[in-house]
C-alpha positions, 0 to 999 in steps of 0.5 A: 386459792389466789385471789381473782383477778378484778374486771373493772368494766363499762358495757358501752366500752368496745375495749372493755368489751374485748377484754371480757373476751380475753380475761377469763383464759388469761387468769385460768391459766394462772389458777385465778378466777374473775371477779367481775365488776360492771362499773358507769363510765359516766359517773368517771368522767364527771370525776375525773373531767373526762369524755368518752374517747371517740368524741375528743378531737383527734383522739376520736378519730385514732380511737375510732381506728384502733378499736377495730384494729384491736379486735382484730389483733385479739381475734375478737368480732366486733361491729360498732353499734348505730348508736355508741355512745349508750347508758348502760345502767340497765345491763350493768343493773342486771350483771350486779343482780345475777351476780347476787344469786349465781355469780357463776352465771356472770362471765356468761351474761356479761359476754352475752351483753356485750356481744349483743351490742358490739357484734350484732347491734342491738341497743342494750341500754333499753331494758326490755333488750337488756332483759331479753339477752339476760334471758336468752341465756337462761337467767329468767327474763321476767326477773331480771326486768324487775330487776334494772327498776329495784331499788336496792339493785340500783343502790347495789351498783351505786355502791360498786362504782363509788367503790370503784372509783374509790378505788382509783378506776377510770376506764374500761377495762380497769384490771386489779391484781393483787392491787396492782392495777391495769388500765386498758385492753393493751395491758393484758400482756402486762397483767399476764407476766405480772400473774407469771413472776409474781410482779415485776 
């Protein structure tokens, strides 16, 4: 079988977000699997000497207007949350530690992470939240509560983002195909003609 298709991503991302919505049809379609990545924005931006795109001048405003209308053309609900941007150690603490037992529950928790902020608002950076979405989709509530203060999961996501960026991340979504990387949401048709002919 063909090597799965990576997902970079940061839970406070609405273009990361949109990109789970999408990715997982997108790479069925060509037999692949998805290895699903949760990765901390804020770790990037101090490498790289970036900023979250809303709060750049100028671009802040465009993005702010081009999320929506992204969600839109990709048919994906999307209400941005009171409170963006968040943290998102706690979600992402949660994925790399379900991902360890069954990583077949993933796509399922990492949708219902991102839906609960950027469809229905509700602040996933707390752990409590995190903890009761991670349940409400069947993982054990309890557990995965534990799970955002262990010790070896925080080192567990410590090393998926210094991978990450070691491996030339920088945003989200930051797709790898066969090496081949894709940034952003609006390279999904790239990455999906990349899967047909085999690069390009």
């Amino acid at each position: 079988m063909s090597a799965p298709i990576v997902f970079h991503f940061d839970f406070s991302s609405p273009y990361g977000y949109i990109g789970s919505e999408k990715i997982e049809a997108l790479a069925a379609r060509h037999g692949r699997g998805v290895d699903w990545r949760p990765m901390l924005l804020g770790a990037v931006f101090k490498v790289a000497g970036t900023a979250p795109l809303t709060s750049v001048p100028l671009k802040g405003d465009y993005s702010r207007r081009d999320i929506v209308r992204s969600a839109r053309f990709h048919g994906v609900p999307l209400r941005m949350p009171s409170k963006f941007p968040i943290a998102t150690q706690a979600p992402a603490r949660i994925v790399v530690w379900q991902r360890g037992r069954d990583a077949g529950t993933t796509p399922r928790l990492v949708k219902a992470l991102y839906r609960a902020y950027f469809v229905d608002g509700r602040d996933i950076s707390d752990p409590e939240v995190a903890a009761d979405v991670a349940g409400e989709t069947g993982v054990e509530r309890a557990a995965a509560r534990a799970a955002i203060d262990d010790p070896v999961v925080k080192d567990a996501l410590k090393r998926d983002v210094d991978a990450a960026i070691a491996a030339g991340v920088f945003g989200s979504p930051y797709i790898i195909v066969d090496g081949e990387p894709f940034w952003g949401v609006d390279r999904l048709d790239q990455v999906a003609a990349w899967l047909e002919r085999g690069g390009f």
